[in-house]
N, C-alpha and C positions, 0 to 999 in steps of 0.2 A: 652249868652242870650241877645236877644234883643229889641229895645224898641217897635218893632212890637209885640213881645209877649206880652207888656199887653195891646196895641192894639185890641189883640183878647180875651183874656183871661180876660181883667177887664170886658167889657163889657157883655162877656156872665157869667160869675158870677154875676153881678147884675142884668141880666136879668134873672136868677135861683134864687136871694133871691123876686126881683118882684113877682114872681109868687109866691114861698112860702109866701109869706107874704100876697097876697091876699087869699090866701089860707086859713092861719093861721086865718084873721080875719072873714071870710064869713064861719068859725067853731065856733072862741070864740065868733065875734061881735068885739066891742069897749073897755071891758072888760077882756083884755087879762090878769092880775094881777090874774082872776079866774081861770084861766085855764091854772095855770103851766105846767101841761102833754103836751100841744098844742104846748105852747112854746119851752118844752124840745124837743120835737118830730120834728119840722122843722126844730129846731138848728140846731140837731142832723144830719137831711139831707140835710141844709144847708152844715153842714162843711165835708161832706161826698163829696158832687161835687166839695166842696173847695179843696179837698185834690187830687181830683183826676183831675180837670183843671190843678193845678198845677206840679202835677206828670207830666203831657200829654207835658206841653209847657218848662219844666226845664230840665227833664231826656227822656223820653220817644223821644222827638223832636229831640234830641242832642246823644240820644245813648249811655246816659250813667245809671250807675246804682240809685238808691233811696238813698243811702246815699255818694256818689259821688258828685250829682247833689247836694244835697240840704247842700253839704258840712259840712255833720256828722259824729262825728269820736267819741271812746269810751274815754271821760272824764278820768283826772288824777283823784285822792282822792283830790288833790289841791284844781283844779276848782272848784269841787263841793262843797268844804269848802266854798270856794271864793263867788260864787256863793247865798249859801242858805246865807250865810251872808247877802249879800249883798239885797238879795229878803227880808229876814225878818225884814232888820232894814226899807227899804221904805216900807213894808208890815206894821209896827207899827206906823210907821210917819202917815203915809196915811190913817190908823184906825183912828189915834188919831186927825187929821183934821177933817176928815170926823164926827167922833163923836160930836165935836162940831160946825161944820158949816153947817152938813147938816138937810134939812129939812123932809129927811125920806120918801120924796114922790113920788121917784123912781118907776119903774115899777118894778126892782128889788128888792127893799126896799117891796113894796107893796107884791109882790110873798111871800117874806118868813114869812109875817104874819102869813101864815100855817104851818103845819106841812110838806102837800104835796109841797108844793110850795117852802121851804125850804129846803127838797131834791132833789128838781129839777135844784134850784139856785147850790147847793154843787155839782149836777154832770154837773150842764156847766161847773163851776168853775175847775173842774179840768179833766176837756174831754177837751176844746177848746185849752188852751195855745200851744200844739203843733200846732196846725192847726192854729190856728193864726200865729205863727212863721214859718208855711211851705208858707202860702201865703203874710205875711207882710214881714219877715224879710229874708226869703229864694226866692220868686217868686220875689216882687216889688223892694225890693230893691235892688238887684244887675243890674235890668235892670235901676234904674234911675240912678246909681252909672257911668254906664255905659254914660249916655248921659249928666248927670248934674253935676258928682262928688261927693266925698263922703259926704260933710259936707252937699251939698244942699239936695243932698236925705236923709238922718238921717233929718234934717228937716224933709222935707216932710212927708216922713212915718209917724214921731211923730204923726205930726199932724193928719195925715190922721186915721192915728190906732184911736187916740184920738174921732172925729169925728163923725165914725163907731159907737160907744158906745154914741152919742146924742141922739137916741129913747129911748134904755135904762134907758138914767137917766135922762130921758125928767123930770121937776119939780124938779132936782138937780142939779144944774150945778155948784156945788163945783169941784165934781167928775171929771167932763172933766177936769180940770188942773193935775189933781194926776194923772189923767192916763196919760195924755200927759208927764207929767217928768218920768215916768216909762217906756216909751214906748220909748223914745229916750235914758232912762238907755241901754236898751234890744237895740237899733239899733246901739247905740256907740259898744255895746260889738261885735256885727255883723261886727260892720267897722275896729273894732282892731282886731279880731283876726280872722277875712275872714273866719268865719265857724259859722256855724248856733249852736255847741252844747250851749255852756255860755249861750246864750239872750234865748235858750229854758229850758234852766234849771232853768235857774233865774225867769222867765216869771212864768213855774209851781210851785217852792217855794213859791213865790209871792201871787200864788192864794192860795195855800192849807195854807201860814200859816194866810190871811184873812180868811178863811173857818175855824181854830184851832180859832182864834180868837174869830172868831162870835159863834163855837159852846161853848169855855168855857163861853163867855156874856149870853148864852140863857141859862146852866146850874147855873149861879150867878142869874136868875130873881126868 
């Protein structure tokens, strides 16, 4: 892969969340917090073109297959051990921050004040991680690996993963650091073992055991 491919490929994915997202707001307005289902539903078709840009410029361009390309292979019982470990204890750390630094006014935060909005949050939370990891840590970064080397890109990406998530937690910006060391967790594990399964497994542990979390706290109110 080459660094021409996110030449074409960054660009027209942010030219496809542009529009969703004008989209998004000229439905809800200003007040997207009310209108979880809107939010869920663009994600949703967001990470659908995510998934499939990236198919196009990783496997599809180079002729090879979908988990070939994106360097996915079927997990030991090890890994996996390895892995949810490793997801749930930054999953607890990053609760237990977050609990006392944040100020809860998230756009995220705000959604799950409902009920609806709270099962919208649970099915990003555990729809997106692949698709995040097929276009951060499977698409970007082996093409910056490629032009900057590994350490520069695991930077980058971090950060960049990190970033992504500023509208999100716009009025929280505890958040962006926890996801930033989480997110170079997941690209480290990309650059050690030059396959995408680890940093996507961990990536989805990660979310689901914040999701276990947050449903046992709404069950203790």
């Amino acid at each position: 892969m080459r660094g021409l491919d996110l030449l074409i490929g960054v660009p027209i994915l942010w030219f496809v969340e542009l529009v969703l997202g004008i989209l998004l707001l000229c439905w809800t307005g200003l007040s997207l917090s009310d209108y979880p289902v809107a939010v869920l539903v663009m994600s949703l078709l967001g990470a659908c073109a995510t998934v499939l840009v990236s198919w196009l410029l990783v496997c599809r361009k180079y002729g090879m297959g979908f988990f070939e390309g994106f360097r996915l292979s079927r997990p030991s019982g090890r890994t996996v051990r390895r892995c949810v470990l490793v997801a749930a204890l930054c999953a607890v750390i990053g609760a237990s921050l977050q609990e006392r630094f944040s100020t809860g006014q998230s756009l995220l935060a705000r959604m799950t004040e409902t009920p609806t909005g709270f099962v919208c949050v649970v099915l990003l939370a555990l729809l997106l991680p692949p698709v995040e990891e097929l276009y951060y840590r499977g698409f970007i970064f082996p093409a910056l690996r490629r032009k900057i080397g590994g350490v520069a890109a695991t930077v980058v990406v971090a950060l960049w993963f990190a970033g992504v998530h500023a509208f999100q937690q716009n009025g929280d910006w505890i958040v962006l650091p926890i996801i930033a060391v989480v997110g170079a967790i997941w690209t480290v594990q990309r650059l050690v073992s030059d396959a995408l399964t680890a940093s996507m497994i961990t990536h989805w542990a990660y979310n689901a055991t914040l999701v276990l979390l947050a449903l046992v706290a709404k069950a203790l109110e």
